[in-house]
Each structure stands twice: as C-alpha cells, then as structure tokens.
N, C-alpha and C positions, 0 to 999 in steps of 0.2 A: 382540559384545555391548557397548554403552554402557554405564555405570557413571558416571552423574556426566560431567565432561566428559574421561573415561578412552576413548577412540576411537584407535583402530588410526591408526597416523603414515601417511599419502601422503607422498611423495618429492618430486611436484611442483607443494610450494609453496616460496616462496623466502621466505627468512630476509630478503633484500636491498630487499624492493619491498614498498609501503605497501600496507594494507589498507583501502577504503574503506569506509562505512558508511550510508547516509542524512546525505552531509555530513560526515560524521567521517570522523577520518584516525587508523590506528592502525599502528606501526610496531611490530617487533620488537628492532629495533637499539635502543626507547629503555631497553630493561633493561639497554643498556652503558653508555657514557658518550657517547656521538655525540648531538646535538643534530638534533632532527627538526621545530625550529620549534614549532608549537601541537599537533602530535599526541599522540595516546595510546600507553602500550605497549598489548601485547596480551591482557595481563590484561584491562582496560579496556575491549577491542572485547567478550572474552567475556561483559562483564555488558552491554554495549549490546545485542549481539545476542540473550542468553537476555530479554530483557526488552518483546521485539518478541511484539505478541500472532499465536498462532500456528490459526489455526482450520482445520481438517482435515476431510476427512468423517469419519459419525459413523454406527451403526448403532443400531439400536431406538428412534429418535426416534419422537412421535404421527406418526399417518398423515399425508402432506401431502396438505394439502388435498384430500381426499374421494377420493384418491388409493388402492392399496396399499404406494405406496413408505414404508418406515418405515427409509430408506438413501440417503443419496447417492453412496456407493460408485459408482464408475465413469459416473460425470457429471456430477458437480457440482464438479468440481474450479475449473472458471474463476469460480463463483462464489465457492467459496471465497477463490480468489485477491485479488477482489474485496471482499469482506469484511477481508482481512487489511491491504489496502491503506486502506481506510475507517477500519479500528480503530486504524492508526498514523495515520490524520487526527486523531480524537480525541483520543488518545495527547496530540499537540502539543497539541492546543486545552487540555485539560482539567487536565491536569498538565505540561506543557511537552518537548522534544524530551532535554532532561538530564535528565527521572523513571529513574530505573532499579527495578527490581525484584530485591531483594534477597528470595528464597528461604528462607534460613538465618535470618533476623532475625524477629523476632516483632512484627505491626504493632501489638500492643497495649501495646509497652513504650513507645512514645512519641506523642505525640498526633500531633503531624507522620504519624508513618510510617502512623499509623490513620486519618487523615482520607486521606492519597493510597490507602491499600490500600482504602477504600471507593470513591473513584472509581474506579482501575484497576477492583475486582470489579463495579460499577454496566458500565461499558462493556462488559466481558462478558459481564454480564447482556442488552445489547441485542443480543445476536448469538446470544441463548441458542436449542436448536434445540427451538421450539416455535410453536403460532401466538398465540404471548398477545399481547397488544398493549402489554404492556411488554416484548417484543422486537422495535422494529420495526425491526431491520436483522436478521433472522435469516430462514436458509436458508428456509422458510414463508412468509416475508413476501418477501422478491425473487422466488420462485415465483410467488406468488399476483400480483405484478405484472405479471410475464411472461405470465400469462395473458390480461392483456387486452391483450396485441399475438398473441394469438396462440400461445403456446409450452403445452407441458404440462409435467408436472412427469417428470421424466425426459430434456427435452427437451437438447442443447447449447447452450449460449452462446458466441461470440466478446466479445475484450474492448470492442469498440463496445458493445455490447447492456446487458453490464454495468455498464459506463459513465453509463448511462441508467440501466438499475434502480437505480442507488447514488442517484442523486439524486433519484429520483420519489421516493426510502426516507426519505429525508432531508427532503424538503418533506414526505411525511407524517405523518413522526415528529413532527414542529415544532408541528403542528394539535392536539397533544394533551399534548406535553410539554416543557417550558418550559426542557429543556436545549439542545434544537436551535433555540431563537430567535435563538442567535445566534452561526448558522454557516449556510452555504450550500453546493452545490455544483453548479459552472459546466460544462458539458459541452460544449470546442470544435469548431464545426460546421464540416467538410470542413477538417481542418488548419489553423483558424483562429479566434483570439482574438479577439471583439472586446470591445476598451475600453470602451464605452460602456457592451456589456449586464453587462460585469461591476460597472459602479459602478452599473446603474440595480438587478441583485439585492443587493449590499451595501450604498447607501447607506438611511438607512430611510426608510420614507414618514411622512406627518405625524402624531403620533400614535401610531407605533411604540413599543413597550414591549419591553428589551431584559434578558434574564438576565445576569450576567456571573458566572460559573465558574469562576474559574481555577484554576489551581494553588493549591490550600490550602495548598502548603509552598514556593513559591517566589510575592513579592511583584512580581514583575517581570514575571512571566509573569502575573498576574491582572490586573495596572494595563497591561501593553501595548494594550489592544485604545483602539483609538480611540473616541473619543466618537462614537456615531448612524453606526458603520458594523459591518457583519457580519463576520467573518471566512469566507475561503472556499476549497474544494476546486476546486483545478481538475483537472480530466481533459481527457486528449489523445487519442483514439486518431489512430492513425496508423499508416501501412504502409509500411512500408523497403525497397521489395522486391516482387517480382513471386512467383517462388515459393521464392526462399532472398533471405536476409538481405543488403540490398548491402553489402559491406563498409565503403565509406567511410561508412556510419552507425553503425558502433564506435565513433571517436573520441568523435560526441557523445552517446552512449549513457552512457559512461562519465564524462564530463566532467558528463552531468545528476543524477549520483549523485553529483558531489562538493560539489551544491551544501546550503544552508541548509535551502530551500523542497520538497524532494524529499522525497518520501514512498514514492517507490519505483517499480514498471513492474510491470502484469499482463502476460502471454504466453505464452512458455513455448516451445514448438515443436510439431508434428503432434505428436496423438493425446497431449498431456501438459501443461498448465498449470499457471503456476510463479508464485511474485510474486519477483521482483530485488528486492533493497533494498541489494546493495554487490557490490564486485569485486578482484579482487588480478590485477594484469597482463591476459589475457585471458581471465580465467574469472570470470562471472557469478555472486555469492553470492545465493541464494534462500530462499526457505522453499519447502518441498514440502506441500501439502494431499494426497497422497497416502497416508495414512497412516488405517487407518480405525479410531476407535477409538471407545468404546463412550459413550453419550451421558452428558452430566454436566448433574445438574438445578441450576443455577443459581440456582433461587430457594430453595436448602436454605441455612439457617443456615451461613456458613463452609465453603462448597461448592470440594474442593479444584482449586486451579490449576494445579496441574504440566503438564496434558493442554494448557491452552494456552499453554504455552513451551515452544520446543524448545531443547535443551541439544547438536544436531547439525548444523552448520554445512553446508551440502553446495553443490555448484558446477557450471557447467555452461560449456563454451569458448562464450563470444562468438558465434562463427561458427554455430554451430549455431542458434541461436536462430529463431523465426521470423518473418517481415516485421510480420506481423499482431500491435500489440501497444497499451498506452493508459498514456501516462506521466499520472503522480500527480503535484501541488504544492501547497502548502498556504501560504497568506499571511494571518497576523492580524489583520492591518493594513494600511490603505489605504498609507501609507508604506512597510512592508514590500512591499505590491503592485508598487507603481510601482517599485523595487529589485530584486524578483525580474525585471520586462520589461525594463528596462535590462541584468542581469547576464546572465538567460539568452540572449540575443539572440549571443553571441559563439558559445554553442554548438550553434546550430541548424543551421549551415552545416556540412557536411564541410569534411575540410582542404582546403587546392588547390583548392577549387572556387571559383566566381564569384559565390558567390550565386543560382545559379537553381533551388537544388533544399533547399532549409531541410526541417526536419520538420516544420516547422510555423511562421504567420508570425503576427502582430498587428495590425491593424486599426484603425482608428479608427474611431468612430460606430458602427451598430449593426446588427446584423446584416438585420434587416428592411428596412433601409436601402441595404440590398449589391444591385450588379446577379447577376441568378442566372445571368448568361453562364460559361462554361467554367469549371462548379464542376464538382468533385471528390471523388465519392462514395468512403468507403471502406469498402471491402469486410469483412464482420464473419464471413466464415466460413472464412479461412486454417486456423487449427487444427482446423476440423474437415472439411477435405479429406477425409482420410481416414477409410476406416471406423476408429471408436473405439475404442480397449481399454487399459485401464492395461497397461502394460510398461515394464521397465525396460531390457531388452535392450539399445535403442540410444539410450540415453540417457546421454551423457557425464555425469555424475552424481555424486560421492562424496560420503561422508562425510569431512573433514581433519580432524586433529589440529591443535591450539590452544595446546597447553601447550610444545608446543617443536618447533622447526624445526630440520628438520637441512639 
C-alpha cells in the first residue's frame, strides 16, 4: 500500500549510480559530502518526478464519440502515453522545465504560485476526458481524429499513429485558442528531420500574430522565445529492432534522456505502453497509464489533482523494451533548435559503430524536395503484435523506494 511516498524498498537500486530525469541529474551520494558536479539529491528527483503530469485511463467518462465505450481501460493506453508526453511539452512551454508542483503549499498564498496553479490546472484542463472543445487534446478528441484515417474508438495505436494525432490535435487546437499559436508540432518522416520544414512551420508568415505565455513566475522562461518564431515539439518515431530491442541502441536511448530538449519516449513493449521519462543504470523510469481510475470533471471549480500525479516511481530493464517506439524533444527557440541538432547528433549513433545505422538522421532542405528512392517506412504496429490484454505478469515492472537506498 502507498502512503505518501512511504513504498515498500527494492534492493536493486543502487545508492552508487545517478538518477536521470528528462535532463536532470539526481544523486543519492549528494545528501553526503561528495560532490556530484550540478546534480540534484534525491529529495529533488522526488518533487521533479511527482510533478510530471500523469494521465491514465479513466472509467465513466461521456460516450466517445456515438460510441458505447464510456472506458479506456484496456486500449487506450498508447494514447495515453502520448498525452502525457504532449502535457510535459506544455509543461516546458507554459511554465518552464524547473515549475515543480508542490502539493502541500496552498496556491493562494502567493500570487506567483496562483498564477502557475492556474496554468498547470488550465493544461489539464485540455486533456480533460470529454469532447468539449475546450479539451482539444483529450482522449475524445485524438479518437475522433483517428477516425478519419480510419480507426474506431476502441481501436489500438502504435506510437507512429499517435505521433500524427498529437499534432493534427495541436494544429487544431491553435484554430480556435490562442494558446497554441505559438507552439507547433513536427512529426519526423522515415527517420528523418528535415531543417527546412521545421523553420518553414516555426518561422511565421507575414502577418502572423503570435500569444506569448510564458511562465507567469519565471522571467526567463517568458522573454526566451524568439522574436516571429514558434516554438516546437518534435517527434521521432523510430524502430530499433526487428522484433526485440537491438541492444546497441541503449546507449542512445539513455544518453537521449539526459538531454535539456527531451521530453521523454512513448513505447513500452508487447501488449503494455509505457511513457520513459528517466533511467538509473539499466532500468527505464516510466509512468504507467495503466491504472484506471474514475474520471475527474475538470471544469468544477478547484477540481482536485492528486489523480494526475503519481507519487510511484516504477522501472522497467532496458532490454525488454520494444523496438517500436517515438522519441519526444522540445526546442523554444530557434537558437535552442540549432543546439539541440548539433548536441543530439553525438547520440544518434551506437557505440563502435561507423555511422551507418543512426536512429535517426537531419537533412537539409525540405522534405518534398527529397528523392523518394529507398525510403524507409516504419512499421506502427510492433506493440500490437500480439493479441492485447493488460498484465502485469511479465512485465519487469516495480514500484522503488525513494526515501533511502540501501
């Protein structure tokens, strides 16, 4: 039984080896006296990670869409996954990558903390599970787009697929609400960035009128955006692997998660979709959508949060993982852009290799502009190989303990 972040201790995590986070770095050692450079202790990681929005399925929601399902239970999980990855896009946009959410504090004692507790509650609000159209990234609304490729509600997703709904969601949302004007998201086609088309959707056209939102409690994070450019979400899908995970694409799995720009990995393995957002040695920290719990009306005055934070850290080894999966990045700035293609470029190769097998490469000029000779489709239906069913059986999985390492 949880209690707060009171969770039963696992044995194999180590006291010795850093914790990463979406680019944080949090050690244990730094509650001694040993110097760990710019990391965090691990108090630190626990209010980073309870402050990552946590969206799960959810039962008694309205019908979707003319549907009987009033459940996502046991298929909607990659969607979820996908949402959770979008909402720590926001996250950075809106309030910045250092907002944490403090629980215990009361946001009305300070103006500060009640102008960020109304963003943070406003982004929830767009994920709320209903089909209003002031939630247009919520489970009803990426359905009902799925439907005009073809999907029903019910239906599975790989993370390609969702990849796409997040940003058809996104250019919709924009038509109608004047927070999404100025944010975009880029969806790499066959393993591949191109430069071009990503400055021709962030730079504006003439005439453009742009919101800027930032962070109501940090100056830095609202004055960063560039003059007449978007900020934007990139997505990667990409496939490591035929039908298990090739190993030399660990290194840069893990090395993508220590970066700035990193918003995290949907995937998960057969029959289970997970969202990555950090790792300690060879085990994957996630959040699990598996969890179904009863729907929360978001548009009620002071509608409580607890159900979207999870205060349970749980992991999953590397290895297991499965090929089929869509890395998350987030750049604010055109400057910050050109920094994340330069920085990540190191970790796109495995080790020892030569270069001819990247996860993914960059481009120049524009993709319309690309010969369509031996392009490289990737496959969107790895996790749903098999026939579906939530289990936990064989899923290397726990809940750790946080508060002390033995």
């Amino acid at each position: 039984m949880v209690s707060g972040w009171l969770v039963k201790m696992k044995t194999n995590f180590s006291k010795d080896s850093a914790v990463w986070l979406l680019g944080r770095c949090y050690h244990k050692r730094l509650e001694g006296d040993i110097d760990t450079g710019d990391a965090g202790g691990i108090e630190e990681f626990k209010l980073d990670f309870i402050s990552r929005i946590w969206l799960t399925y959810r039962r008694e929601f309205p019908h979707l869409n003319g549907s009987s399902f009033t459940s996502d239970c046991g298929w909607g999980c990659m969607l979820r996954s996908g949402q959770m990855l979008l909402a720590q896009a926001l996250i950075c946009h809106f309030l910045g990558r250092d907002w944490r959410w403090r629980a215990e504090v009361s946001a009305s004692s300070q103006h500060r903390l009640f102008m960020e507790d109304s963003v943070h509650r406003r982004i929830i609000k767009w994920f709320g599970d209903s089909a209003s159209r002031n939630s247009p990234l919520s489970l009803h609304a990426l359905v009902s787009l799925g439907e005009e490729s073809g999907k029903r509600p019910g239906d599975w997703y790989g993370p390609a697929s969702v990849a796409h709904l997040l940003r058809q969601a996104v250019e919709t949302a924009s038509v109608e609400n004047d927070h999404f004007e100025g944010i975009q998201v880029y969806v790499a086609q066959d393993c591949a960035i191109y430069i071009q088309d990503v400055m021709d959707l962030c730079e504006p056209k003439r005439g453009a009128h742009f919101v800027r939102d930032g962070n109501p409690s940090n100056e830095d994070a609202s004055n960063a955006f560039s003059i007449g450019w978007k900020a934007v979400v990139i997505l990667v899908p990409v496939r490591l692997g035929t039908e298990k995970l090739n190993s030399i694409y660990g290194p840069c799995l893990t090395a993508i998660l220590t970066m700035d720009n990193c918003i995290g990995i949907i995937g998960g393995r057969p029959k289970h979709s997970l969202y990555f957002i950090g790792f300690q040695d060879d085990k994957l920290i996630h959040l699990d959508p598996h969890y179904c719990q009863e729907v929360v009306d978001v548009w009620e005055a002071g509608f409580p949060l607890h159900s979207f934070h999870c205060r349970s850290p749980r992991k999953m080894t590397l290895s297991r993982m499965d090929p089929s999966c869509c890395l998350g990045f987030y750049c604010r700035t055109r400057e910050e852009f050109n920094r994340f293609v330069k920085n990540v470029k190191p970790f796109l190769v495995p080790p020892h290799q030569k270069g001819e097998y990247p996860m993914f490469v960059f481009c120049d000029g524009r993709s319309k502009d690309a010969l369509s000779i031996n392009k490289v489709t990737i496959p969107d239906d790895s996790l749903s190989s098999a026939v579906y069913h939530d289990s936990d059986d064989d899923l290397e999985s726990e809940e750790f303990e946080i508060l002390e390492f033995k």
